[in-house]
Residue frames as qw, qx, qy, qz and C-alpha x, y, z in Angstrom:
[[0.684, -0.320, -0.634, 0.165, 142.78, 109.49, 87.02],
 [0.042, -0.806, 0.227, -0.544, 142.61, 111.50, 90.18],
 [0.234, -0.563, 0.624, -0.489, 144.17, 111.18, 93.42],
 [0.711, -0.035, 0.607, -0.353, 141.67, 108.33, 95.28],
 [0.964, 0.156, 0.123, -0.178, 141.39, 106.27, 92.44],
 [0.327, 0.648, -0.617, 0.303, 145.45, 106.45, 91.80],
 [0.340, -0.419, 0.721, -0.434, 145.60, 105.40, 95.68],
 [0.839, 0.039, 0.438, -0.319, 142.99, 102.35, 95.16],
 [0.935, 0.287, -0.101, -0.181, 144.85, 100.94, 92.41],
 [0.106, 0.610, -0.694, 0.366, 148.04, 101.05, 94.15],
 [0.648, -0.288, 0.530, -0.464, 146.24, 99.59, 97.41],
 [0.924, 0.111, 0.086, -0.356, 145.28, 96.88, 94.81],
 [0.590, 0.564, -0.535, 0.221, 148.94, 95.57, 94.21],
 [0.814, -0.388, -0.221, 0.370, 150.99, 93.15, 96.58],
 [0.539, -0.815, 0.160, 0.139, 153.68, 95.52, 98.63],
 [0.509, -0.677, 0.480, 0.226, 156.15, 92.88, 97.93],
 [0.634, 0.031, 0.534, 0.558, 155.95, 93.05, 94.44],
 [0.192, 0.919, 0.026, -0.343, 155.17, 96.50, 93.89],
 [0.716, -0.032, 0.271, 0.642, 157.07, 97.77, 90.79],
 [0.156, -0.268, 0.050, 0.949, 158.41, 101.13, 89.46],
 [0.147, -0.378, -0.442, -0.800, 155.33, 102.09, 88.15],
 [0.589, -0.602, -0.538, -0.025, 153.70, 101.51, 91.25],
 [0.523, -0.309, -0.184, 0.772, 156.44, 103.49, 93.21],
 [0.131, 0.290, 0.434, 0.843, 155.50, 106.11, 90.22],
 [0.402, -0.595, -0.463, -0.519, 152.05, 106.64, 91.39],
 [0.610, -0.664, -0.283, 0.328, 152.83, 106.74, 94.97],
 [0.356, -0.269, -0.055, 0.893, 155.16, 109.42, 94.31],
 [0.026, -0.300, -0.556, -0.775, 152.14, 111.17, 92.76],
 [0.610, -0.618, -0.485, -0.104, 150.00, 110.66, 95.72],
 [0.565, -0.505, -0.403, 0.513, 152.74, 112.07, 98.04],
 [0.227, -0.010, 0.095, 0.969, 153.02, 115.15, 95.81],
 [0.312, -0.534, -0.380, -0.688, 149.37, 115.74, 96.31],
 [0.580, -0.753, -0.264, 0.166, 149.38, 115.57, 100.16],
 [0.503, -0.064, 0.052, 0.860, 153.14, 117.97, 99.79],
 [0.154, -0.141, -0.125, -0.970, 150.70, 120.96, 98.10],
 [0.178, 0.133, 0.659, -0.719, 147.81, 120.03, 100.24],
 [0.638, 0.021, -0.387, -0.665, 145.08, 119.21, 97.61],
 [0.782, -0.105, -0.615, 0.001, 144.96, 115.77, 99.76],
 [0.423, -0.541, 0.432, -0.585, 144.36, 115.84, 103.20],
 [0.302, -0.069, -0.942, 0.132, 144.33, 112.99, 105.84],
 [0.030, 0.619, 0.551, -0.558, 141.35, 114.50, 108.07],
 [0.005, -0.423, -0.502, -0.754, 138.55, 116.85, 106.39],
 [0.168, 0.242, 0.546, -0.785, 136.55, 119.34, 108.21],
 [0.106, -0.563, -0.567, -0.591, 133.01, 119.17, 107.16],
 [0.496, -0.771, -0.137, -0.375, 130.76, 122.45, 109.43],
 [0.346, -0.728, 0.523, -0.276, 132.50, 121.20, 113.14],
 [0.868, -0.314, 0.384, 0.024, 133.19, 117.99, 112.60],
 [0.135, 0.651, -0.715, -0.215, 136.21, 116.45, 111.37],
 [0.937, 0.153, 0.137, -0.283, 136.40, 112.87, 109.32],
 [0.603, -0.314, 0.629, 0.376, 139.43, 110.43, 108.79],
 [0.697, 0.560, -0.170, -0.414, 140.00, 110.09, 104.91],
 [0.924, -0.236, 0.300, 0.034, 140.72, 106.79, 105.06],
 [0.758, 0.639, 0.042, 0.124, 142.58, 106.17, 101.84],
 [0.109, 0.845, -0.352, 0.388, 145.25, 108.06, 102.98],
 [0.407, -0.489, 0.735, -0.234, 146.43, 106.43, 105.98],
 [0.955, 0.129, 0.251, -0.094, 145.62, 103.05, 104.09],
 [0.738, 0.597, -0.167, 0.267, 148.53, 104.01, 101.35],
 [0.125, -0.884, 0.407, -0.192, 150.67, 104.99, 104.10],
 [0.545, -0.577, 0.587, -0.160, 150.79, 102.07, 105.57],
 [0.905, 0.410, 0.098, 0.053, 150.68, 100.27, 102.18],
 [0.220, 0.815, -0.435, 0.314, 154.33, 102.55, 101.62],
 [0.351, -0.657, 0.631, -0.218, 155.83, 101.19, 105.01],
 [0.893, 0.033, 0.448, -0.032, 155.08, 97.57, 103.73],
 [0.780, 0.562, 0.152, 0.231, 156.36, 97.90, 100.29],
 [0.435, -0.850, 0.276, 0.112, 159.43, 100.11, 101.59],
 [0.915, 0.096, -0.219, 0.324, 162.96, 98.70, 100.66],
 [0.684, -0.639, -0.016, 0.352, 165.64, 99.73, 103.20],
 [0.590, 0.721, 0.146, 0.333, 167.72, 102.52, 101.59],
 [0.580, 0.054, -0.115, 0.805, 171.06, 104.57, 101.99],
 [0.057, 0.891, 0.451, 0.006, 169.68, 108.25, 102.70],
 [0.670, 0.281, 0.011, 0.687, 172.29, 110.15, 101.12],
 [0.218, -0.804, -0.287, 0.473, 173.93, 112.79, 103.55],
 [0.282, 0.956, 0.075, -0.010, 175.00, 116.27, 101.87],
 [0.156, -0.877, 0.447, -0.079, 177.97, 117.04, 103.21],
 [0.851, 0.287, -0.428, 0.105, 181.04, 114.54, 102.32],
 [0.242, 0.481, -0.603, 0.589, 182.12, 115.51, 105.96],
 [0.724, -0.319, 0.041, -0.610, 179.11, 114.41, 107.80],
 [0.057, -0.325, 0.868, -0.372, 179.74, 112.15, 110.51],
 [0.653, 0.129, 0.550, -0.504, 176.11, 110.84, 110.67],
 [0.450, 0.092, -0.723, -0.516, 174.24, 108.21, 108.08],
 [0.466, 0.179, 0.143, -0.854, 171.01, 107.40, 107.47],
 [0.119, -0.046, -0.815, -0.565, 168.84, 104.81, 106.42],
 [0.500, 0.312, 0.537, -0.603, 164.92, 104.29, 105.63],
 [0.576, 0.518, 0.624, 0.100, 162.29, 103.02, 103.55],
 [0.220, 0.078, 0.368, 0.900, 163.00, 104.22, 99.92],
 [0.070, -0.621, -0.707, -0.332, 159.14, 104.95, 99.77],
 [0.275, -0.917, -0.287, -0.038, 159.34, 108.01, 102.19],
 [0.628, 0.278, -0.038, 0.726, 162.24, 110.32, 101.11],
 [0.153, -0.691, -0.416, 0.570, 162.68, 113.28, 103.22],
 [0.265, 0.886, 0.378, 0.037, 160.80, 116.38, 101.58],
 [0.504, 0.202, 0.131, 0.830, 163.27, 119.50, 100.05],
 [0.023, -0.942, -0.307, 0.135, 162.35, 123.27, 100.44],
 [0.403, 0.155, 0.115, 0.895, 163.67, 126.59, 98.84],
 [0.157, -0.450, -0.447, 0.757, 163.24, 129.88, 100.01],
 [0.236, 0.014, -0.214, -0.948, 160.75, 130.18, 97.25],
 [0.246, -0.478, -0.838, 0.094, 158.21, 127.79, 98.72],
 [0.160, -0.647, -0.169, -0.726, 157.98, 130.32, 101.90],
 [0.789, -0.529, -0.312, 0.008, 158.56, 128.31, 104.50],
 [0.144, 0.780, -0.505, 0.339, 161.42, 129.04, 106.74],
 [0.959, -0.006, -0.262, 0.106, 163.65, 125.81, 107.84],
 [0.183, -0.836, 0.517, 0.009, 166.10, 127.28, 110.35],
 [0.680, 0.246, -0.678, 0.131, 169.20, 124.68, 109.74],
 [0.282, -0.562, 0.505, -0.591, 170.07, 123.02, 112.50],
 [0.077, -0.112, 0.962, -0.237, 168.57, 118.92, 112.41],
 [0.582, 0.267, 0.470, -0.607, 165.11, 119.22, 111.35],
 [0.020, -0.044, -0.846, -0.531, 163.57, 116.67, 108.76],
 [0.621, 0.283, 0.185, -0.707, 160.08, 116.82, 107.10],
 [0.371, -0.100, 0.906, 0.174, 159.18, 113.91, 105.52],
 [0.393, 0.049, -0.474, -0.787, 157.46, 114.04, 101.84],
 [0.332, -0.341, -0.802, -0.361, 153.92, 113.47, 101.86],
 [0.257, -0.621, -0.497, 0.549, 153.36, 116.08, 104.26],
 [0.354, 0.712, 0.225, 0.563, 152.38, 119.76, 103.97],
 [0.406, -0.493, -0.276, 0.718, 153.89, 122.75, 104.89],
 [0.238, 0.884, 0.350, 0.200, 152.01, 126.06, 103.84],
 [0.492, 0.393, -0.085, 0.772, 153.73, 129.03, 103.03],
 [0.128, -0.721, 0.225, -0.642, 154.87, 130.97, 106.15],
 [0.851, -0.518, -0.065, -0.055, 155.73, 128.44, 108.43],
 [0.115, 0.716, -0.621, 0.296, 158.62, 128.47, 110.64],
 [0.954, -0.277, -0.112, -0.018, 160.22, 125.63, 112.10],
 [0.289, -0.764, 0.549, -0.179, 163.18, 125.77, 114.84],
 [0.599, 0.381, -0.701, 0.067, 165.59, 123.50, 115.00],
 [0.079, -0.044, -0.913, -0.398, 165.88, 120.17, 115.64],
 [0.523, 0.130, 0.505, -0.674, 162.14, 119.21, 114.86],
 [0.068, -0.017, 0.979, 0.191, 160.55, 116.37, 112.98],
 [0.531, 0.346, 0.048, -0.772, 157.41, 116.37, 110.56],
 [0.480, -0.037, 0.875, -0.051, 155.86, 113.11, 110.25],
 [0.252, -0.156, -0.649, -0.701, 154.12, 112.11, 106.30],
 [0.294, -0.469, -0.822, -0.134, 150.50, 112.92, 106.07],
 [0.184, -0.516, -0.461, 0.698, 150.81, 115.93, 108.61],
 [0.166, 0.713, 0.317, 0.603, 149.17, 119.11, 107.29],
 [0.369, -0.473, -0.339, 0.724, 150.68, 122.35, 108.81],
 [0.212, 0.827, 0.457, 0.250, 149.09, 125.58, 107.79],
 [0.288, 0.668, -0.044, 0.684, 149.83, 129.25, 107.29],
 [0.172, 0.591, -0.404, 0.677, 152.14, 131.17, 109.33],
 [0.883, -0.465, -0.044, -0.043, 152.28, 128.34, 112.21],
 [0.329, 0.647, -0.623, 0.291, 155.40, 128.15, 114.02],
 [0.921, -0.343, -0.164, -0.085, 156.96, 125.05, 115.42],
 [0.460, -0.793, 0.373, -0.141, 159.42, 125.31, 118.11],
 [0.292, 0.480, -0.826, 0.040, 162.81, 123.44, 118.72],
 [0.018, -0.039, 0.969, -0.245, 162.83, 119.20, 119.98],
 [0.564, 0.136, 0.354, -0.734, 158.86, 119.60, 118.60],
 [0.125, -0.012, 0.964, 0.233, 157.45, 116.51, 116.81],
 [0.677, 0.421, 0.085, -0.597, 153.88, 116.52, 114.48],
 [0.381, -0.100, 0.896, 0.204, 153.51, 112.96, 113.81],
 [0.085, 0.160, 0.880, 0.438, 151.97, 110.75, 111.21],
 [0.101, -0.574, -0.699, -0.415, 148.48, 112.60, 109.43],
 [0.128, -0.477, -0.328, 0.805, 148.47, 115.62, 112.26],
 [0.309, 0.661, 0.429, 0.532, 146.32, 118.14, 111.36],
 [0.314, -0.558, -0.424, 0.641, 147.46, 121.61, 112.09],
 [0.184, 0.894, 0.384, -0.142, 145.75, 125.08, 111.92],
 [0.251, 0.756, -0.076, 0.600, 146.85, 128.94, 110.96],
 [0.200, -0.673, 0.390, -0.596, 148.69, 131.03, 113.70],
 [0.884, -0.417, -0.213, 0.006, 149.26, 127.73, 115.61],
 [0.023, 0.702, -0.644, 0.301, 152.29, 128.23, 118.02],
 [0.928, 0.079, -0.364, -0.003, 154.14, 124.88, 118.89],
 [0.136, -0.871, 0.442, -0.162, 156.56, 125.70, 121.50],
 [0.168, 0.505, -0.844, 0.069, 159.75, 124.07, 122.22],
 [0.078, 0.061, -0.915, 0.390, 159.49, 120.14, 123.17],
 [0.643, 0.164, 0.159, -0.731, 155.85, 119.67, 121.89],
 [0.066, -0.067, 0.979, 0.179, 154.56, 116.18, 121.12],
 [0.609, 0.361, 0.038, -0.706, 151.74, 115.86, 118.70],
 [0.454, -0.056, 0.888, 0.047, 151.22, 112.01, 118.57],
 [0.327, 0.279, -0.692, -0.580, 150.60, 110.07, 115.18],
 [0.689, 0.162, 0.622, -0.335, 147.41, 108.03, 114.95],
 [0.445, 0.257, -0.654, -0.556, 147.74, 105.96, 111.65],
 [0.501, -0.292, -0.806, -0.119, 146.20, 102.59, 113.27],
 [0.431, 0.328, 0.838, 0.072, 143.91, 101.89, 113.89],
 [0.215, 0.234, 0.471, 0.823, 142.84, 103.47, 110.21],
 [0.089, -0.609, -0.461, -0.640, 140.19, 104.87, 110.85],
 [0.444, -0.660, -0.347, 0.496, 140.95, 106.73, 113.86],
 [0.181, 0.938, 0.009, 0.294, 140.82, 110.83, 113.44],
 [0.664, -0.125, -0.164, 0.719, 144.25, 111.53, 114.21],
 [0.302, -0.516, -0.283, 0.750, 145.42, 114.74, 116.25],
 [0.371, 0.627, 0.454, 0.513, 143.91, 117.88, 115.30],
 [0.422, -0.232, -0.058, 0.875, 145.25, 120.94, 115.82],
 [0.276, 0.721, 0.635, -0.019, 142.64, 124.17, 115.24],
 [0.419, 0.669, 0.053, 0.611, 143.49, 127.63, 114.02],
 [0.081, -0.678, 0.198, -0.703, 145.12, 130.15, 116.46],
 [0.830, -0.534, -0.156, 0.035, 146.17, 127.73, 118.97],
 [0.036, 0.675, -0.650, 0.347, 149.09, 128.23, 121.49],
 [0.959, -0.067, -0.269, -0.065, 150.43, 125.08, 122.58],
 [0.365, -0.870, 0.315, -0.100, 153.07, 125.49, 125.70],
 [0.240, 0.548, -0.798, 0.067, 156.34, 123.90, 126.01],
 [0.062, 0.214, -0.974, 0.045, 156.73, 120.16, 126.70],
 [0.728, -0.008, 0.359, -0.584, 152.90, 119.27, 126.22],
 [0.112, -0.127, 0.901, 0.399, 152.15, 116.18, 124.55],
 [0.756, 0.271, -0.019, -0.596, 148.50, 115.47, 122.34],
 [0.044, 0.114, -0.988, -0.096, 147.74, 111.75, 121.44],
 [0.118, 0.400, 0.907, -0.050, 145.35, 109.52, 120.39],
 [0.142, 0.456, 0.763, 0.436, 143.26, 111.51, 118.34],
 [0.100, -0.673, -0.376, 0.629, 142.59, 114.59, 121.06],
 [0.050, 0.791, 0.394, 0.466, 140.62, 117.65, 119.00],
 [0.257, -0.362, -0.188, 0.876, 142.26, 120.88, 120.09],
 [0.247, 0.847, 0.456, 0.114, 139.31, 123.86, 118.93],
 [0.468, 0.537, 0.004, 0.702, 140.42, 127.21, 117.86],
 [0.439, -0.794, -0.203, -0.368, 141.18, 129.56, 120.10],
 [0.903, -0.390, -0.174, 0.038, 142.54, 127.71, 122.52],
 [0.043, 0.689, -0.622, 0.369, 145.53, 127.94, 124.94],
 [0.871, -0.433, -0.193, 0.129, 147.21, 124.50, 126.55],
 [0.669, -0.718, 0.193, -0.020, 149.49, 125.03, 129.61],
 [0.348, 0.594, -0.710, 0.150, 153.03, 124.54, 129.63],
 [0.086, -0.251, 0.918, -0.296, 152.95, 120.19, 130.47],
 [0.575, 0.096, 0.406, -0.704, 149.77, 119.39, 129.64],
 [0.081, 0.213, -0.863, -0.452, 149.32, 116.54, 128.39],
 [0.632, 0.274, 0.270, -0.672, 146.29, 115.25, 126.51],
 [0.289, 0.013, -0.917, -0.275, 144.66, 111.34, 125.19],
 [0.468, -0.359, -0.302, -0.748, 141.97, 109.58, 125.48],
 [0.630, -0.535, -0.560, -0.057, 141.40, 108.54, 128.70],
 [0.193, -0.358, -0.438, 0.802, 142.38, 111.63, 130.83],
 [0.067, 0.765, 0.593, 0.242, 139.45, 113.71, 131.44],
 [0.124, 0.334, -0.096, 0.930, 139.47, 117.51, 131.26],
 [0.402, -0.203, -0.542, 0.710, 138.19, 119.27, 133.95],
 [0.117, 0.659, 0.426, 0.608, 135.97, 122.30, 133.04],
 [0.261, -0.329, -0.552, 0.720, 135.93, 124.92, 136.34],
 [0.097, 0.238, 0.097, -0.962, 133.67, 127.59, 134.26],
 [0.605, -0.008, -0.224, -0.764, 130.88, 125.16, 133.28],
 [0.661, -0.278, 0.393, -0.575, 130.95, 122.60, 135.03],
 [0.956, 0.241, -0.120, -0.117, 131.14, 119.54, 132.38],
 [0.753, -0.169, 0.605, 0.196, 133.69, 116.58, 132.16],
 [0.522, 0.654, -0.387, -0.388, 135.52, 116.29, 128.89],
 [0.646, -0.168, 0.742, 0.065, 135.65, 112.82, 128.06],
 [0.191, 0.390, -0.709, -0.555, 136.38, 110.70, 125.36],
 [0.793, 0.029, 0.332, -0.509, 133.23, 108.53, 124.07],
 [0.720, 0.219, 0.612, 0.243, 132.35, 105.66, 121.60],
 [0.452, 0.789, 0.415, 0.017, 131.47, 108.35, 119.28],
 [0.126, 0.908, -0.235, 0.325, 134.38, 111.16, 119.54],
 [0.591, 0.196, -0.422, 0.658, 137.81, 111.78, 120.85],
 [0.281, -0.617, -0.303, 0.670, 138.65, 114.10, 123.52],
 [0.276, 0.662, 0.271, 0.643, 137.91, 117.89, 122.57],
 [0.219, -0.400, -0.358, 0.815, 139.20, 120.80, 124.09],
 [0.305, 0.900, 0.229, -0.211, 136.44, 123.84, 123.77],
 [0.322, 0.780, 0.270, 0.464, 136.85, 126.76, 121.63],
 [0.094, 0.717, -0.214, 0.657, 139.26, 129.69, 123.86],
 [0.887, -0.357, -0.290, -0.028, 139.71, 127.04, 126.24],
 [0.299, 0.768, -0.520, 0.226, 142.26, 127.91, 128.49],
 [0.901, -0.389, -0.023, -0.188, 144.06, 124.65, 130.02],
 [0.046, -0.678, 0.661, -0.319, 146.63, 123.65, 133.02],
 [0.560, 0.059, -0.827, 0.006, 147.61, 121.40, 134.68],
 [0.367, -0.463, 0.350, -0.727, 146.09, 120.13, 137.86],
 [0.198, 0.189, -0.908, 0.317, 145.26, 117.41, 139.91],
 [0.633, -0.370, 0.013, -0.680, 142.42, 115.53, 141.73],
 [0.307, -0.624, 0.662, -0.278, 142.25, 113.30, 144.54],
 [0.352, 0.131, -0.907, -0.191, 142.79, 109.27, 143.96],
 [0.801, -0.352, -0.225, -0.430, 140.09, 107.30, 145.20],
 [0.825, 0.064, -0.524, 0.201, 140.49, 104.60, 148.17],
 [0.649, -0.756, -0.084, -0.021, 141.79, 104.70, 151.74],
 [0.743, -0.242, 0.111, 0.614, 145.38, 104.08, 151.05],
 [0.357, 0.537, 0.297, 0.704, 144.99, 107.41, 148.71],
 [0.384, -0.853, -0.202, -0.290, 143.23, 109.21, 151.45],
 [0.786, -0.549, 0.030, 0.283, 145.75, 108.37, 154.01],
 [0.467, -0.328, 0.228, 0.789, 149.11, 109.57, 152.04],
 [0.277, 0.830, 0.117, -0.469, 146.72, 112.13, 150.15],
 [0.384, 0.047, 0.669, 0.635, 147.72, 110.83, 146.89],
 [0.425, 0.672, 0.272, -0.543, 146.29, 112.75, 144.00],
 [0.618, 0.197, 0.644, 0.405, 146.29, 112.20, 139.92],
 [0.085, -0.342, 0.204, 0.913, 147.16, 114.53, 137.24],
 [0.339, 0.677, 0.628, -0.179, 144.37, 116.10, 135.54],
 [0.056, 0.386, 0.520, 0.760, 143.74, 118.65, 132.70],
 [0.045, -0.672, -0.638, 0.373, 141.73, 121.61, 134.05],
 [0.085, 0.563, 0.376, 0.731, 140.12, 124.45, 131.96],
 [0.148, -0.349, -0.303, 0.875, 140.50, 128.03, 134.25],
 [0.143, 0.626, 0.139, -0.753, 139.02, 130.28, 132.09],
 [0.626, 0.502, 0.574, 0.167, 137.94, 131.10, 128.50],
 [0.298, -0.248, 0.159, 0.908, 139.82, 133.72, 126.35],
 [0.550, 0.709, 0.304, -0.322, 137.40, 136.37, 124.24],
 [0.624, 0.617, 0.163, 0.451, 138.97, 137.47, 120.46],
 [0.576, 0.744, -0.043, 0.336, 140.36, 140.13, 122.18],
 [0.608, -0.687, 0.397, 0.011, 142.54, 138.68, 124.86],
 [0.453, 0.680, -0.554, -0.158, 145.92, 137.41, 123.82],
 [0.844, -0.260, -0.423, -0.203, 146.59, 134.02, 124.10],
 [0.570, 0.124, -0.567, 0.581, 149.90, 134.46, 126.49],
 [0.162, -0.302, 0.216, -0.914, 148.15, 137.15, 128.22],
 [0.754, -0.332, 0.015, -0.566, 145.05, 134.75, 128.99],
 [0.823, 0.018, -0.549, 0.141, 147.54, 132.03, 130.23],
 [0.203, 0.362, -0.529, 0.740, 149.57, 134.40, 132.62],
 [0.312, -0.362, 0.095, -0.873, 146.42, 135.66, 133.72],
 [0.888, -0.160, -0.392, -0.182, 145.02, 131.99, 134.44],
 [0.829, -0.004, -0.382, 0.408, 148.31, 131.35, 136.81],
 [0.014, -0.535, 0.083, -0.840, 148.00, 134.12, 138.52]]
């Protein structure tokens, strides 16, 4: 039996009378999104495609759930824990490959983490996320529920990469290869980041703020058909245009925008083509 049909005969069971053989197979299903043979998003050429199934069993897991002790290590630990037994938080040894500074981060099984990722304390990896080779995610950074992220992605401190499990078939956040992603942005609601790219330190991106484009001219909006997408070696700040209306005109009110300065080439770095953008 592989994977998808494992997941559809789960799906086909009540929640609330799932039983340990059913729990069985779901822990089979989260150890094939853990080593990444199961993805929640698929690139096919440039486009990217929800795999439904996946975010169907998730939220089959959060139903069928039973409220559990989450047992702390230390017999001196001041904190305790509980959550659904159905999403236990994921383990790592320093023969995976990842590096897990200590310090308050949890990764929740049914996620991947490829060998050579680093992850600063505290930071929080949501099931379903896929994080690829030798990405590094900053401290107070958060890659929610089915994220996909690239190679060489930098996450910097106090990043928010929003979970899109409902509506199911929504492509949730995607993250491309050899992005830099500045301190306290947030992504949401399904926003396509292309490779390349460089967002601003505060930028924050969903679908209904449009980007800006200053070196071609277009609007980046979010249709029926697609999310937002930020180009290829896009480089984007924040900025600001003016509010419509007379009472806006009068106390020169203005509304935060997303604007794309400049494009980086392959052989401009990506901090170097931010400085150089703010300049």
């Amino acid at each position: 039996m592989d994977t998808l049909e494992r997941i559809d005969q789960i799906l086909k069971s009540d929640p609330a009378t799932a039983t340990d053989d059913t729990f069985r197979q779901l822990r089979i299903v989260w150890a094939a999104l853990r080593n990444g043979s199961l993805r929640a998003a698929n690139k096919h050429g440039s486009s990217w495609s929800v795999n439904l199934p996946v975010k169907e069993i998730i939220l089959w897991a959060f139903k069928a759930g039973i409220l559990t002790d989450i047992p702390v290590e230390s017999n001196e630990s001041v904190f305790s824990f509980t959550d659904k037994h159905t999403f236990p938080i994921q383990k790592f040894t320093a023969r995976s490959g990842q590096r897990i500074v200590p310090g308050g981060t949890t990764v929740r099984d049914g996620s991947y983490l490829a060998p050579g990722v680093i992850i600063m304390p505290p930071a929080y990896v949501n099931v379903g996320a896929f994080v690829d080779e030798e990405t590094l995610i900053d401290s107070h950074a958060l890659v929610g529920s089915c994220a996909q992220i690239g190679k060489h992605v930098h996450i910097s401190a106090g990043v928010q990469i929003g979970g899109v499990l409902e509506p199911v078939g929504a492509i949730p956040v995607v993250i491309e290869d050899n992005v830099l992603i500045g301190g306290n942005c947030g992504i949401y609601e399904g926003t396509i980041v292309r490779q390349g790219a460089v967002i601003g330190t505060g930028v924050i991106l969903n679908k209904s703020t449009p980007v800006y484009d200053l070196v071609t001219g277009v609007i980046h909006r979010t249709s029926e058909e697609h999310g937002l997408e930020i180009p290829e070696n896009a480089v984007v700040v924040q900025g600001s245009r003016p509010a419509k209306g007379s009472f806006a005109e009068m106390h020169n009110v203005h509304l935060y925008t997303p604007v794309i300065v400049k494009y980086r080439d392959e052989k401009t770095d990506a901090g170097a083509a931010l400085e150089e953008s703010l300049r």
